[in-house]
PADO-129376 format. One line per 3 residues: number of its first residue (from 1); for each residue x, y, z of N, C-alpha, C. Coordinates in steps of 0.1 Angstrom, whole numbers, plus 5000, padded with zeros to 4 digits. Atoms other than C-alpha are relative to their C-alpha. Example, Ala and Ser with C-alpha at 12.3 -4.5 7.8 and 13.67 -1.06 7.14 Angstrom:
REM residues 2
1> 5009/4988/5000/5123/4955/5078/5009/5012/5000 ~ 4991/4989/5000/5137/4989/5071/4992/5011/5008
This chain:
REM residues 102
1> 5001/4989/4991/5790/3609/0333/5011/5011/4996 ~ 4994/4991/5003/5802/3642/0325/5007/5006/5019 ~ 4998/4996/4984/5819/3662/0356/5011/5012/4993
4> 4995/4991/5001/5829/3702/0349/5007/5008/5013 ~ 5001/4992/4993/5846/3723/0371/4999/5013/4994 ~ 5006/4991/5003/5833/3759/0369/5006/5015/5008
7> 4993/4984/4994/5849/3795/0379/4987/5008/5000 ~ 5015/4995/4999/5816/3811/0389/5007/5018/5011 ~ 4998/4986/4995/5823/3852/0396/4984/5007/5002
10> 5006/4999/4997/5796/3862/0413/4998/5015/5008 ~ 4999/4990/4997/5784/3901/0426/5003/4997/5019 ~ 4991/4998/4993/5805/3903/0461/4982/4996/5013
13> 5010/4997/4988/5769/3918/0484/4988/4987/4992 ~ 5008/5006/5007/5751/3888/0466/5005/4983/5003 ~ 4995/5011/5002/5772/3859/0476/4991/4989/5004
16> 5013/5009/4990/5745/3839/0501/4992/4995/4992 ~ 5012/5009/5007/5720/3839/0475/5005/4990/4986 ~ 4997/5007/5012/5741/3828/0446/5004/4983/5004
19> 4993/5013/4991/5758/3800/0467/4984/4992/4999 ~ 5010/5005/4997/5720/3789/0476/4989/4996/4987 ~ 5001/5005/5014/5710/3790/0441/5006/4990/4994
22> 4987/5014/5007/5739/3769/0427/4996/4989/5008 ~ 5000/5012/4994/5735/3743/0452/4985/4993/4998 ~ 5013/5006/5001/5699/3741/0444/4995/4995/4985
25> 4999/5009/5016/5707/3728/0405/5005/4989/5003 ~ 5001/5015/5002/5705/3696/0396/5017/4996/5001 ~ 4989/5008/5004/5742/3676/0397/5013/5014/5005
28> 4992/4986/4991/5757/3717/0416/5006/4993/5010 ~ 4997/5002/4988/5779/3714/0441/5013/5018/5003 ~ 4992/4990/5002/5796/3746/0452/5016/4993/5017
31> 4990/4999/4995/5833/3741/0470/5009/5009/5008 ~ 4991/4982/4997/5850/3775/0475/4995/5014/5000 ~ 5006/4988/5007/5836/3805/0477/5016/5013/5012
34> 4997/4985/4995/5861/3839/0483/4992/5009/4997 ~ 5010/4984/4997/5839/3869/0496/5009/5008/4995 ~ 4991/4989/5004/5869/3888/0491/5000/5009/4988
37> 5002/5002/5013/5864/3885/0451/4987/4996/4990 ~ 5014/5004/5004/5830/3870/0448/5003/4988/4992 ~ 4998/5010/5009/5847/3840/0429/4997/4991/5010
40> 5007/5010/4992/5834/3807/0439/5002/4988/4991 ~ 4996/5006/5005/5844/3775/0429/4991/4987/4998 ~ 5012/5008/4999/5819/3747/0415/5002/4988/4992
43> 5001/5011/5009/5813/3712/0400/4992/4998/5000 ~ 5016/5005/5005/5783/3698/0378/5004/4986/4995 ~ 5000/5014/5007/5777/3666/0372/4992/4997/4990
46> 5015/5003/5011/5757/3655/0340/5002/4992/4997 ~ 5004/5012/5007/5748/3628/0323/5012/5002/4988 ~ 4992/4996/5009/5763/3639/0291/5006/5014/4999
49> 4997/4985/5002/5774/3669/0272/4990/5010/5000 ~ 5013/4994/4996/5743/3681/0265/4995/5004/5010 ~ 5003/4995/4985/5733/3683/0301/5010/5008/5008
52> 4992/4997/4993/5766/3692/0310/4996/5021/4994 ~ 4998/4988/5004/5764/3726/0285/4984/5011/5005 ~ 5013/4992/4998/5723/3732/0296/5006/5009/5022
55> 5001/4998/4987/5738/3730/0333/5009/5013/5001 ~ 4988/4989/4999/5763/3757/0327/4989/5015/4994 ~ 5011/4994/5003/5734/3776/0307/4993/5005/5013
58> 5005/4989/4990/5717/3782/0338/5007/5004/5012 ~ 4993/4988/4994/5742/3791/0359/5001/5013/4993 ~ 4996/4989/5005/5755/3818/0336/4982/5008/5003
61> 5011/4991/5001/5715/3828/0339/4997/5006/5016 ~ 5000/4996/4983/5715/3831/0379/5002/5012/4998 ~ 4997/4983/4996/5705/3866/0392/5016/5001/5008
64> 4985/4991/4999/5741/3884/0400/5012/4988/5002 ~ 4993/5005/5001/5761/3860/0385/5005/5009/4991 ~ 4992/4994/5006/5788/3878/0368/5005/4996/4987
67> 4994/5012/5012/5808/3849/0347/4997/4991/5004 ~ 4994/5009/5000/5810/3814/0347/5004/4993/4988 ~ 4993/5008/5007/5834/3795/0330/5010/4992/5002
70> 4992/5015/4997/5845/3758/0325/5012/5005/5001 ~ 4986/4999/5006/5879/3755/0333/5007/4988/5004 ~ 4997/5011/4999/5876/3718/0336/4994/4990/4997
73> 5014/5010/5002/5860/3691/0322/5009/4984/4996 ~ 4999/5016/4999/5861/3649/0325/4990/4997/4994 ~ 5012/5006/5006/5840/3630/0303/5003/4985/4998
76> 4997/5019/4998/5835/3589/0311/5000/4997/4983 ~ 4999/5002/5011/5833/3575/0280/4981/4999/4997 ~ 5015/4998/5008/5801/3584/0258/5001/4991/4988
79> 5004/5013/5011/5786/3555/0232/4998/5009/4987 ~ 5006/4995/5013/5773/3584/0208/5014/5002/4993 ~ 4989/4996/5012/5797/3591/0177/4996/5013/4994
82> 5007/4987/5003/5797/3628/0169/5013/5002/4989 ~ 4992/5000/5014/5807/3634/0133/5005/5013/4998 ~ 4999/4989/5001/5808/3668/0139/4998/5011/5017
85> 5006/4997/4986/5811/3691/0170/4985/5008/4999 ~ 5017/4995/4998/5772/3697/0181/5003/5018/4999 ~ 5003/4980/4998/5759/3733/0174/5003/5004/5011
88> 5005/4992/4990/5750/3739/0206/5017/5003/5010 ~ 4985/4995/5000/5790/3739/0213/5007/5010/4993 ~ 4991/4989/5006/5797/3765/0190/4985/5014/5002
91> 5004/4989/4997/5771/3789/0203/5004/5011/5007 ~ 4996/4994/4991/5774/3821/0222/4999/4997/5016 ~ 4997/5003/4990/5769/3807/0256/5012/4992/5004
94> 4989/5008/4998/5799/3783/0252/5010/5007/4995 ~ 4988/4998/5013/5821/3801/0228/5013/5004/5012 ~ 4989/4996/4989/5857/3809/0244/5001/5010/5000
97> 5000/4985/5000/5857/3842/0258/5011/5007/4993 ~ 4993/4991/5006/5869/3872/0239/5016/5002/5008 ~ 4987/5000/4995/5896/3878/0264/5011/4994/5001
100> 4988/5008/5000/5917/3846/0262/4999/5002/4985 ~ 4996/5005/5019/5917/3846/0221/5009/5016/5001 ~ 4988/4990/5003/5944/3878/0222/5013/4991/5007
């Protein structure tokens, strides 16, 4: 079992539906939400990685979601042996935002 936490910025007059969204994905759980900022604070549970990077996929697709980004991740121990990090880890929905690489 995978287990992310998630910095989900979300548009401010929008927060009710986003919150209601999130909680209605699979392995969602939302914890915090400031109105003040529209930030909102979340954990997914997944099976693996795979699941863990599709479940972050559709957040970031949620109408008047802003950002979200891991800024925590636990992983039980996985059986598979990865010779190489998977593609779907070095795509643009995962890649590390432009703003921390300066």
């Amino acid at each position: 079992m995978n287990i992310a936490g998630i910095l989900v910025v979300a548009g401010c007059d929008h927060l009710t539906e986003v919150v209601a969204a999130l909680n209605g994905l699979p392995g969602v759980e939302v914890h915090q939400v400031e109105a003040e900022t529209g930030r909102l604070i979340v954990t997914h549970e997944a099976a693996d990685i795979h699941a863990e990077i599709e479940g972050i996929r559709r957040i970031k697709a949620l109408p008047h979601v802003v950002m979200a980004e891991m800024v925590y991740h636990y992983i039980a121990e996985d059986e598979r042996v990865y010779e190489a990090i998977p593609p779907e880890l070095n795509d643009q929905a995962c890649a590390v935002p432009a703003y921390l690489n300066t």
